[in-house]
VEXSELO-208225 format. One record per atom (N, C-alpha, C): x, y, z; residue in three letters; atom name. Coordinates in steps of 0.2 Angstrom, whole numbers, plus 5000, padded with zeros to 4 digits. Example, Ala and Ser with C-alpha at 12.3 -4.5 7.8 and 13.67 -1.06 7.14 Angstrom:
BEGIN
- px	py	pz	rest	atom
- 5066	4972	5039	ALA	N
- 5062	4978	5039	ALA	CA
- 5066	4984	5039	ALA	C
- 5064	4989	5035	SER	N
- 5068	4995	5036	SER	CA
- 5064	5000	5039	SER	C
//
This chain:
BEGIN
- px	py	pz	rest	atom
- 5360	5587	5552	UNK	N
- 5366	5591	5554	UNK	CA
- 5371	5590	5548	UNK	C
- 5373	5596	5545	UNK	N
- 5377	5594	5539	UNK	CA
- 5385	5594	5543	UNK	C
- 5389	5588	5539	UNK	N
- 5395	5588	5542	UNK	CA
- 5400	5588	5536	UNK	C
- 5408	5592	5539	UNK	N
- 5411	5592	5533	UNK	CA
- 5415	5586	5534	UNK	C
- 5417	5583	5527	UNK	N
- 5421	5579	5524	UNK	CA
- 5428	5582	5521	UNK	C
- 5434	5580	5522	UNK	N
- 5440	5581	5520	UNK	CA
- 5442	5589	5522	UNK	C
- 5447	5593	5518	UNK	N
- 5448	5598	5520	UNK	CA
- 5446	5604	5519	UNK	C
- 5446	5611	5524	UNK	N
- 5442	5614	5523	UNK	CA
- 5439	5616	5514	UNK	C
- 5431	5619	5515	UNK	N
- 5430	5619	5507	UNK	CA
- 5430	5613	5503	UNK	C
- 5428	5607	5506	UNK	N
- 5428	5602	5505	UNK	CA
- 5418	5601	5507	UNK	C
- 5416	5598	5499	UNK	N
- 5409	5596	5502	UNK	CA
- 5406	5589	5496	UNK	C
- 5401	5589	5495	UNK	N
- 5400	5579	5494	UNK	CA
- 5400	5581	5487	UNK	C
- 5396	5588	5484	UNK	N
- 5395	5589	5477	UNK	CA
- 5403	5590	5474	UNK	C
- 5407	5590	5476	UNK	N
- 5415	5593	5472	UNK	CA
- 5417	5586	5469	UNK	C
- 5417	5588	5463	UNK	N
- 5421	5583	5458	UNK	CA
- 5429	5583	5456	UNK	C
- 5432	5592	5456	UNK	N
- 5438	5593	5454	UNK	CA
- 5440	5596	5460	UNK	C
- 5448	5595	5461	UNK	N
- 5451	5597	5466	UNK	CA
- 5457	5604	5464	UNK	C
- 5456	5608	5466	UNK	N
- 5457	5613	5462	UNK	CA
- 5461	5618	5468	UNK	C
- 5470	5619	5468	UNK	N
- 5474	5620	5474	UNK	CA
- 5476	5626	5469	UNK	C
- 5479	5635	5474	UNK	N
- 5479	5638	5470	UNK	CA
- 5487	5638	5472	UNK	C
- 5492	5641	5470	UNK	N
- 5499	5640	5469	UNK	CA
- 5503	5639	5464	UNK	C
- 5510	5639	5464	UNK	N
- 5514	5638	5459	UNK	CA
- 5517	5631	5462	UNK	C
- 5515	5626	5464	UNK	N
- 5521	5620	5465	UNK	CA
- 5514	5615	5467	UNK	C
- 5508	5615	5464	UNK	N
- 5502	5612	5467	UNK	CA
- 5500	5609	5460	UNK	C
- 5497	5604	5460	UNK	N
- 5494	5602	5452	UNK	CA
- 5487	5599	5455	UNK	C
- 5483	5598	5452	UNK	N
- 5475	5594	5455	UNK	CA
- 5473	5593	5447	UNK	C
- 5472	5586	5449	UNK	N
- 5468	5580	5440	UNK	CA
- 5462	5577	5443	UNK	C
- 5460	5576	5438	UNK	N
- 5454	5572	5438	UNK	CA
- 5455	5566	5436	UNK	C
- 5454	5561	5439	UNK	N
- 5454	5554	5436	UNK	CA
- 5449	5550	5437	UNK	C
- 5447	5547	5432	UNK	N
- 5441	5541	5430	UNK	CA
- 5444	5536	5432	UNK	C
- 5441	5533	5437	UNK	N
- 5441	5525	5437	UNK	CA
- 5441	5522	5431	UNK	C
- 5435	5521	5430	UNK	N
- 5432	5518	5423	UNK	CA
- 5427	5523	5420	UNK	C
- 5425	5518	5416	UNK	N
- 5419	5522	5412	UNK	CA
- 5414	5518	5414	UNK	C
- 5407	5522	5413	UNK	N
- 5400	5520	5414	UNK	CA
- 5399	5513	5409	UNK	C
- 5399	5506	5410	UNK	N
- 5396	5501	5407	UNK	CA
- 5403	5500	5403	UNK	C
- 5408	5501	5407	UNK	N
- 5413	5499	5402	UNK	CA
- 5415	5493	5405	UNK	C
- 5417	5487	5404	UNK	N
- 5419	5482	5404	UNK	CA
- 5428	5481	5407	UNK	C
- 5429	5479	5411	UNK	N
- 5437	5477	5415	UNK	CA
- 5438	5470	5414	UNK	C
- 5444	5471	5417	UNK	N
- 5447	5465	5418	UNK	CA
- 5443	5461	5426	UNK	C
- 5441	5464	5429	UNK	N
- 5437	5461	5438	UNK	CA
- 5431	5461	5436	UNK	C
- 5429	5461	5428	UNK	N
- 5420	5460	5427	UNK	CA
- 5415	5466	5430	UNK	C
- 5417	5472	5433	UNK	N
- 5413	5476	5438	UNK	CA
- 5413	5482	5434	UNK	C
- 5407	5485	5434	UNK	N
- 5405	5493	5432	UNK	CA
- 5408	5498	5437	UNK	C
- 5408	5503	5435	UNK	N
- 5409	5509	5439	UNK	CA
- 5409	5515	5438	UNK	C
- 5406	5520	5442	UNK	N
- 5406	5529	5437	UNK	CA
- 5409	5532	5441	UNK	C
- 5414	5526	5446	UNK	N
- 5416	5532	5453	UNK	CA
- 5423	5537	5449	UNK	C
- 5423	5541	5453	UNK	N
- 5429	5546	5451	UNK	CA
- 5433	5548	5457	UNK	C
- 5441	5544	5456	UNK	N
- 5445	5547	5461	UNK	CA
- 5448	5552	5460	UNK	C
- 5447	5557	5463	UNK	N
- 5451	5565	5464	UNK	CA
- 5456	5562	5467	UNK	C
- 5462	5569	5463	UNK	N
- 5468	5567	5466	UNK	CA
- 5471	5577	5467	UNK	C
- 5474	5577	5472	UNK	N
- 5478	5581	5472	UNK	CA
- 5486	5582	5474	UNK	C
- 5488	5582	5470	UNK	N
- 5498	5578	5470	UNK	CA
- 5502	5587	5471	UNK	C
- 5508	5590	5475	UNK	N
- 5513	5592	5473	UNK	CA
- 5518	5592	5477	UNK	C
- 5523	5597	5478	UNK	N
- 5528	5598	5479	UNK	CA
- 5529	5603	5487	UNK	C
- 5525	5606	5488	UNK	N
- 5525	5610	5494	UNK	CA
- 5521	5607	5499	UNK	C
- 5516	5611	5503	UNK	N
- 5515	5607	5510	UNK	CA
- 5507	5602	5508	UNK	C
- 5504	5598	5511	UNK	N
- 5499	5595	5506	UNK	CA
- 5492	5598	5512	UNK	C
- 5487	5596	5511	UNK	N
- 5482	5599	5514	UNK	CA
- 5481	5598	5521	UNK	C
- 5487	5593	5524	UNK	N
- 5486	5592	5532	UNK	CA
- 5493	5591	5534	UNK	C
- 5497	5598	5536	UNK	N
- 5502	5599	5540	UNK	CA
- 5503	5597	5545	UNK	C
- 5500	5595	5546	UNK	N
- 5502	5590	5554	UNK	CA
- 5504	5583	5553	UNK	C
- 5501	5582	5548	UNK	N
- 5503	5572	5544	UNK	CA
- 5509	5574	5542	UNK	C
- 5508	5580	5538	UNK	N
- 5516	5581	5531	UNK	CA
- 5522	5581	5539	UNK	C
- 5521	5586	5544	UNK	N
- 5526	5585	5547	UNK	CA
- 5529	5580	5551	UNK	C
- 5525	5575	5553	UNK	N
- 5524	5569	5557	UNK	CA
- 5525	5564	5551	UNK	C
- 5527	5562	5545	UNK	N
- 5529	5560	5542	UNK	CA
- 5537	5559	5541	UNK	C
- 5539	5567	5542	UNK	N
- 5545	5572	5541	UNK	CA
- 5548	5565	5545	UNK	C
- 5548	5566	5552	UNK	N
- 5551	5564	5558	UNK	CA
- 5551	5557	5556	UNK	C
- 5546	5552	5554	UNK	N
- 5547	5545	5552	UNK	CA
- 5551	5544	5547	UNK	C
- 5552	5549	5542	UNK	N
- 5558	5547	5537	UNK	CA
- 5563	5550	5539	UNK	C
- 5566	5552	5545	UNK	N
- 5573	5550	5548	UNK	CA
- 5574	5543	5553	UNK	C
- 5577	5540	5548	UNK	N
- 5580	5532	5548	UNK	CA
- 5586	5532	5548	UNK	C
- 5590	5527	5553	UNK	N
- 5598	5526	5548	UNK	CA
- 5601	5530	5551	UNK	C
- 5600	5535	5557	UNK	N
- 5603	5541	5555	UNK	CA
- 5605	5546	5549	UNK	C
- 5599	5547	5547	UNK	N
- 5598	5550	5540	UNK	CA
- 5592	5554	5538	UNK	C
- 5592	5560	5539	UNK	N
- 5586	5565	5540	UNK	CA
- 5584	5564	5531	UNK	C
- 5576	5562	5532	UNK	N
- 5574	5561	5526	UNK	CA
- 5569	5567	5526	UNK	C
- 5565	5569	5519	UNK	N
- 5562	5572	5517	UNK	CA
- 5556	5572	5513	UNK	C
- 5550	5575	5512	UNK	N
- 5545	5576	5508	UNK	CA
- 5548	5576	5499	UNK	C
- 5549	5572	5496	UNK	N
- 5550	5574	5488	UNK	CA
- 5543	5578	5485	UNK	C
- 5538	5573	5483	UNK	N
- 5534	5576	5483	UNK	CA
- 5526	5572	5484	UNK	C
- 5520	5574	5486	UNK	N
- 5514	5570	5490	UNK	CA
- 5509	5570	5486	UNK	C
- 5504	5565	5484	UNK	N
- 5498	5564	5481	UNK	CA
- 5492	5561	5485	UNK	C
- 5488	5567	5487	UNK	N
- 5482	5565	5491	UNK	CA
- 5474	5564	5487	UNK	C
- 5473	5556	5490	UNK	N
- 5468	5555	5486	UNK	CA
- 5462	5556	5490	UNK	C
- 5456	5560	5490	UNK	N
- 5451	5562	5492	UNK	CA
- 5447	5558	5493	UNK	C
- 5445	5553	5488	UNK	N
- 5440	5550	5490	UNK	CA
- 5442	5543	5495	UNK	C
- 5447	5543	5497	UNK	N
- 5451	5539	5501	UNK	CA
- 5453	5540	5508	UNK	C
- 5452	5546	5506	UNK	N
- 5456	5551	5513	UNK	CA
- 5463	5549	5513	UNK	C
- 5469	5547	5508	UNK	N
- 5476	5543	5509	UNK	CA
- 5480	5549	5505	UNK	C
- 5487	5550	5510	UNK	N
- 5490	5552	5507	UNK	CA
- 5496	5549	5505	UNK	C
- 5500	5551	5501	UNK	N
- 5503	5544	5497	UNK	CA
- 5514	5550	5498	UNK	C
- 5516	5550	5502	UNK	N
- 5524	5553	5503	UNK	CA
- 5527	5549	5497	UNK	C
- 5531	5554	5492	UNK	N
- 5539	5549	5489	UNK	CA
- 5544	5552	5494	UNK	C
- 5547	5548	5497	UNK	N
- 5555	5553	5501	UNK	CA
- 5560	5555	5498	UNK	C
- 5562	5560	5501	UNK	N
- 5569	5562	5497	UNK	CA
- 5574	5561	5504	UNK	C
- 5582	5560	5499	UNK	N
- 5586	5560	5504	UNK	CA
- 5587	5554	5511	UNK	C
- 5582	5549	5512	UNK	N
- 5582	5542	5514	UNK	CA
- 5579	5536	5508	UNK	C
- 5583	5531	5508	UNK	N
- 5580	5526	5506	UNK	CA
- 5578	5520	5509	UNK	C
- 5581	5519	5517	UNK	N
- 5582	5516	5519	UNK	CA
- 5573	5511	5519	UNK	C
- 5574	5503	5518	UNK	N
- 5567	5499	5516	UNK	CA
- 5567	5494	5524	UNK	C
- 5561	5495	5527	UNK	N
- 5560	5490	5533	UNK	CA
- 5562	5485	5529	UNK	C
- 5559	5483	5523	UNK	N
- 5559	5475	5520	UNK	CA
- 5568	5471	5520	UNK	C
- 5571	5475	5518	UNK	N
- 5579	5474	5518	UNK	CA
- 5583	5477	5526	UNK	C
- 5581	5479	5527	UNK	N
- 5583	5483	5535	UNK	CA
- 5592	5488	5532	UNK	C
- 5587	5490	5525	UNK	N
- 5594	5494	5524	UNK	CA
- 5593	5499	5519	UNK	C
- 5596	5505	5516	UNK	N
- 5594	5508	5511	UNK	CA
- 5595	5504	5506	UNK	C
- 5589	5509	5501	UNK	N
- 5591	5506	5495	UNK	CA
- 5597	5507	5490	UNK	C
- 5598	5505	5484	UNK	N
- 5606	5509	5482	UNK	CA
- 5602	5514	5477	UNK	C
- 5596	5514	5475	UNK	N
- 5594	5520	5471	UNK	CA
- 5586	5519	5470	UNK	C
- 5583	5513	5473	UNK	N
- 5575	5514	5473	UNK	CA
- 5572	5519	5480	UNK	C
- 5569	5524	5476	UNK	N
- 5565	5529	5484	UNK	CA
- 5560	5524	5486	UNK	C
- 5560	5527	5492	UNK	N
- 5554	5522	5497	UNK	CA
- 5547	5528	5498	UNK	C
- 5541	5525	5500	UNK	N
- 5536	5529	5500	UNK	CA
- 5534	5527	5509	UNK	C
- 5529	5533	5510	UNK	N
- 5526	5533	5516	UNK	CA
- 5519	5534	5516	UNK	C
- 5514	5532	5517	UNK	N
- 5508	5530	5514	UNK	CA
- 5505	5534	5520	UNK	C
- 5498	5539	5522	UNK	N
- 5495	5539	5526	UNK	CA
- 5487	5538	5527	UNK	C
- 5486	5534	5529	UNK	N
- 5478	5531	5528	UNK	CA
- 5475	5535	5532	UNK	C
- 5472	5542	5531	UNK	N
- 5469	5546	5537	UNK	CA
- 5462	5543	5539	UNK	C
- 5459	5537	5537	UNK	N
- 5452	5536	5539	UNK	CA
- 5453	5530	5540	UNK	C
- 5459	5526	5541	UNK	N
- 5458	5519	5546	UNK	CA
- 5466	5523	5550	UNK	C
- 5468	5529	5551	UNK	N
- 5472	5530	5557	UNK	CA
- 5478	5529	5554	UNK	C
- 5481	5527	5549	UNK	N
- 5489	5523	5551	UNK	CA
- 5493	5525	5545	UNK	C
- 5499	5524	5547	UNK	N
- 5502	5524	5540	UNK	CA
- 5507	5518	5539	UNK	C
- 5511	5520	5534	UNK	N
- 5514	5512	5532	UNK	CA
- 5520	5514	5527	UNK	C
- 5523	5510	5526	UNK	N
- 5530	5509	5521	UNK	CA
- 5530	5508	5515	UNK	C
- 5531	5509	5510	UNK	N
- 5529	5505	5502	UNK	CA
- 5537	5507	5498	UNK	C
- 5538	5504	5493	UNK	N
- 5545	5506	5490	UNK	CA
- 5545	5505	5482	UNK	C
- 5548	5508	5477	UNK	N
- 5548	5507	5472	UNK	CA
- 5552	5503	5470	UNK	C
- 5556	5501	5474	UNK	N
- 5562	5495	5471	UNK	CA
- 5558	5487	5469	UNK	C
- 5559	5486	5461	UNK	N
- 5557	5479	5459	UNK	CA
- 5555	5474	5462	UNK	C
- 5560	5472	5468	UNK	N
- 5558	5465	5471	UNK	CA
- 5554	5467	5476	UNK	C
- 5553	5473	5480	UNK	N
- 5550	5474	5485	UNK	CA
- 5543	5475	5481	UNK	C
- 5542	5477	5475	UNK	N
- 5536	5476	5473	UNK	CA
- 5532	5471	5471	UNK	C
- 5538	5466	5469	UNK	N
- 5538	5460	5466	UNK	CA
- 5534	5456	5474	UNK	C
- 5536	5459	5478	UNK	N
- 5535	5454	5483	UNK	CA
- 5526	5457	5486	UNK	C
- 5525	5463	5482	UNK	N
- 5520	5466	5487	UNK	CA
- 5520	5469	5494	UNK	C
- 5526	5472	5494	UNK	N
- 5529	5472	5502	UNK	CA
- 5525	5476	5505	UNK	C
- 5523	5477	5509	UNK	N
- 5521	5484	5514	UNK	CA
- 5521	5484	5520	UNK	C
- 5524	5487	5525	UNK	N
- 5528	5487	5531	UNK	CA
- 5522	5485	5536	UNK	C
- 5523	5485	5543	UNK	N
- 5517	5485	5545	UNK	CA
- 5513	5492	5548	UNK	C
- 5508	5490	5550	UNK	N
- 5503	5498	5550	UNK	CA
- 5504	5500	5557	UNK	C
- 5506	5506	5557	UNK	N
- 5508	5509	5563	UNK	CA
- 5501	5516	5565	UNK	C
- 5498	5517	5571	UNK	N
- 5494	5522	5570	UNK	CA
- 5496	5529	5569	UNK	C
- 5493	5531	5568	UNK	N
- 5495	5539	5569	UNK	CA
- 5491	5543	5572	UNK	C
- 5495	5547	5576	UNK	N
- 5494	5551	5583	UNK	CA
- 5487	5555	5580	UNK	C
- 5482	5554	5585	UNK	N
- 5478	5559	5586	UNK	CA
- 5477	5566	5583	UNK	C
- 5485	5569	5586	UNK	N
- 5484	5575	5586	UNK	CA
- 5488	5577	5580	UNK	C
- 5489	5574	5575	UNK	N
- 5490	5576	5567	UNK	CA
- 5484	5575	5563	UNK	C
- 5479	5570	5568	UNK	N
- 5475	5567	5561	UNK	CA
- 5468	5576	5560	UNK	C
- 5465	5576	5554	UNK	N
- 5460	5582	5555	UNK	CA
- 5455	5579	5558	UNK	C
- 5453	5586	5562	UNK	N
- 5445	5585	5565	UNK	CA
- 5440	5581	5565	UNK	C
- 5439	5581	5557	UNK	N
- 5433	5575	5556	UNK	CA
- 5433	5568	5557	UNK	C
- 5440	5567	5555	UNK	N
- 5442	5561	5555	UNK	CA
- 5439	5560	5563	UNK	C
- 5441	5563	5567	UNK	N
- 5441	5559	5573	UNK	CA
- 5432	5559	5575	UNK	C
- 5430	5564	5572	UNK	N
- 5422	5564	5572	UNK	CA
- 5419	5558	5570	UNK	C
- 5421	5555	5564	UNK	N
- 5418	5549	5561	UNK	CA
- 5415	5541	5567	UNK	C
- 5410	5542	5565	UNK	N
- 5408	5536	5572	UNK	CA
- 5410	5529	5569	UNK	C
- 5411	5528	5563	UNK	N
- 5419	5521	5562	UNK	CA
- 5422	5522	5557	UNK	C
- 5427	5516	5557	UNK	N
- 5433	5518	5553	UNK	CA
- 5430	5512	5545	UNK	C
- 5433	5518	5538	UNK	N
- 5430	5512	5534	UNK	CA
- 5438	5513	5531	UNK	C
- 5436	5507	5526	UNK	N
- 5442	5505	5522	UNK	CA
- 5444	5511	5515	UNK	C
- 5449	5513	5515	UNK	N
- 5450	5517	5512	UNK	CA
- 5448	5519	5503	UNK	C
- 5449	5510	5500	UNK	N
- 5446	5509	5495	UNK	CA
- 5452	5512	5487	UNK	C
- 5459	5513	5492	UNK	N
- 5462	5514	5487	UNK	CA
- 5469	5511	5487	UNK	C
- 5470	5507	5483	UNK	N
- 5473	5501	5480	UNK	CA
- 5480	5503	5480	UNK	C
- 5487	5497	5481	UNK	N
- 5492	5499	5480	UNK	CA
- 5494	5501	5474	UNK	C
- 5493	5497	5469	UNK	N
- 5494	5500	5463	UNK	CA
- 5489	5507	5462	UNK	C
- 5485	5508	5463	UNK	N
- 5486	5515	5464	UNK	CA
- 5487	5521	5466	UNK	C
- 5489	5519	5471	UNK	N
- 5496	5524	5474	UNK	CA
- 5502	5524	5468	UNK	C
- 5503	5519	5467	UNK	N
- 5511	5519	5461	UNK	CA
- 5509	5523	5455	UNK	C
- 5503	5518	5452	UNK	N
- 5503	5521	5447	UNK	CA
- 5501	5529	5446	UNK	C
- 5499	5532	5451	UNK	N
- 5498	5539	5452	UNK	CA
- 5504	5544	5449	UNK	C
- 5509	5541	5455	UNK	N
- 5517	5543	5456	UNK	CA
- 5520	5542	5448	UNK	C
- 5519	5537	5447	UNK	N
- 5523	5537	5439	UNK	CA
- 5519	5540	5434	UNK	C
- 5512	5541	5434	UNK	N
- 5508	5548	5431	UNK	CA
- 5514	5556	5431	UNK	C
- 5512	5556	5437	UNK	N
- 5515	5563	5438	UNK	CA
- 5522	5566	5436	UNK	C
- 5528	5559	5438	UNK	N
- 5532	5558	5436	UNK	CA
- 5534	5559	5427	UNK	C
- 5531	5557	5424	UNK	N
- 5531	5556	5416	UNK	CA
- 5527	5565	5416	UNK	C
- 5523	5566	5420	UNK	N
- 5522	5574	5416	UNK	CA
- 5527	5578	5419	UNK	C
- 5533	5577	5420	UNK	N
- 5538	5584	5422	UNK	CA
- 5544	5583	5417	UNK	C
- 5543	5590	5414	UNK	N
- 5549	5590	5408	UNK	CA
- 5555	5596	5412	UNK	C
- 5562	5594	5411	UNK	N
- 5565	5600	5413	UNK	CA
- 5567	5603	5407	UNK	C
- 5570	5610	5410	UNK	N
- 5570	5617	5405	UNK	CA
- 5576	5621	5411	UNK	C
- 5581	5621	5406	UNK	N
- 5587	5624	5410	UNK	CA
- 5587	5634	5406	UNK	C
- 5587	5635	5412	UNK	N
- 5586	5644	5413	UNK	CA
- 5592	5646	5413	UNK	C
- 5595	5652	5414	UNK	N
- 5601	5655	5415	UNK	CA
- 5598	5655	5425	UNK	C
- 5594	5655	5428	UNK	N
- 5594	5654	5436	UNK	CA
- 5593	5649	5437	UNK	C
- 5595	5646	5433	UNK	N
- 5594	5637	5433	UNK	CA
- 5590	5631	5429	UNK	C
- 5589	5628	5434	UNK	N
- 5584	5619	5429	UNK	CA
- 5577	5621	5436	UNK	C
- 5571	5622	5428	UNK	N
- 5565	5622	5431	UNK	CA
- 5561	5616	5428	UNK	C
- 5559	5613	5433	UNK	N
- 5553	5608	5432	UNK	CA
- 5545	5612	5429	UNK	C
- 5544	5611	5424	UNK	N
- 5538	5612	5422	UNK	CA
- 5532	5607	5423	UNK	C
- 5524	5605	5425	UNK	N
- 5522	5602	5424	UNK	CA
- 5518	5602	5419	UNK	C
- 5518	5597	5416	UNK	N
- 5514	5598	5409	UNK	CA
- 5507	5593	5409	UNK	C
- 5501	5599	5407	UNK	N
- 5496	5594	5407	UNK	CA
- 5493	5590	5399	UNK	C
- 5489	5584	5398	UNK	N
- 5487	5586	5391	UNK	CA
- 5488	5592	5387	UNK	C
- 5489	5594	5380	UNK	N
- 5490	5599	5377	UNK	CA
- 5496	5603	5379	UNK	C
- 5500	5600	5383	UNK	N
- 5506	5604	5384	UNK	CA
- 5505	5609	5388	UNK	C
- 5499	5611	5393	UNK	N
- 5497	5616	5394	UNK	CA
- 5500	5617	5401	UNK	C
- 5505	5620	5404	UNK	N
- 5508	5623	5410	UNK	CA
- 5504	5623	5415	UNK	C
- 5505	5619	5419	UNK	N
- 5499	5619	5427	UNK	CA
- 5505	5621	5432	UNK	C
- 5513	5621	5433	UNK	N
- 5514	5621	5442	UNK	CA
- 5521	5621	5438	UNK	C
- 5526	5624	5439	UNK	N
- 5535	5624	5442	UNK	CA
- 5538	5624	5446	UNK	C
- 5543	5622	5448	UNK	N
- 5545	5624	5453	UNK	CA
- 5554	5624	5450	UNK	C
- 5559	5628	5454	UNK	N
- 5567	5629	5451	UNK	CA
- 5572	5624	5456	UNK	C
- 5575	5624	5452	UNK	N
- 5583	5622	5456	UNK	CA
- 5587	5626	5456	UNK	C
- 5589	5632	5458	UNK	N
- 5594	5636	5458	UNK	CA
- 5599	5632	5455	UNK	C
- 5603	5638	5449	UNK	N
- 5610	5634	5446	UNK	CA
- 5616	5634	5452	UNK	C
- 5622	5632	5449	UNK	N
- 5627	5634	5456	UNK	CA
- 5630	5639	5454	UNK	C
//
């Protein structure tokens, strides 16, 4: 009985992740190379798909149930923008408009916090940009998440496995994407261009001027 994995149109041969719109990017990223040597002494030809942007991410029910965790403080927090790793099943929130860090029990003065959601062990969790809390390796504790956000399969799965993707690469994901957005100020305003190798235009989005 063939069973699907991740979101719809999703199946085991897909290598590239491929979202159609203006505010959506999808990369390819190699782990390593075949017989290439690391710093952990381990081989690998695995490939984590990524698909990162700025609108709603492939499971709206998590994206909104997110929303509602990042009002903190008294402070209705936001989606900035989200990168979901596929072969992880993880979704990775930066917040906009809250900074507030469980680790400090207070916002930050200017580091964003993340909202991490592990759809194949259920839960999600706190992560933050700020240096000491990195320093520290912080990560909040694991809270589940409800049932009825997670997708079908997930609940079909007869156990939960470990996601298999690494704090650092959730960050260094974020600071990928981050470094490819150049702004470009229009007479309608300042548009974010995404630039891929070669300078090649994948996704905008605008900031209306005032």
């Amino acid at each position: 009985m063939y069973r699907q994995h991740g979101p719809p149109g999703f199946s085991s041969d897909l290598k590239v992740l491929r979202c159609e719109g203006d505010k959506t990017s999808a990369r390819r990223v190699r782990a390593s190379c075949e017989g290439e040597d690391n710093s952990s002494g381990r081989e690998s030809t695995e490939v984590a798909d990524q698909l990162s942007g700025h609108s709603g991410s492939p499971y709206p029910e998590v994206d909104a149930y997110v929303v509602l965790q990042a009002c903190r403080g008294g402070v209705h927090g936001g989606i900035r923008q989200w990168t979901y790793f596929s072969q992880g099943e993880v979704l990775m929130y930066d917040i906009a408009h809250n900074r507030w860090c469980e680790n400090i029990g207070r916002p930050h003065r200017s580091n964003h916090i993340m909202l991490v959601a592990d759809l194949k062990r259920q839960v999600w969790y706190q992560k933050c940009h700020d240096p000491v809390c990195r320093a520290q390796n912080y990560k909040s504790p694991e809270r589940p998440l409800p049932a009825e956000v997670l997708p079908a399969f997930i609940l079909e799965e007869d156990q939960l496995w470990d996601s298999g993707v690494e704090d650092e690469d959730l960050l260094s994901a974020l600071t990928s994407q981050e470094r490819s957005y150049e702004d470009v100020e229009t007479d309608s305003g300042k548009q974010k261009w995404l630039l891929t190798s070669g300078n090649r235009i994948v996704a905008m989005t605008t900031i209306p001027g005032k």
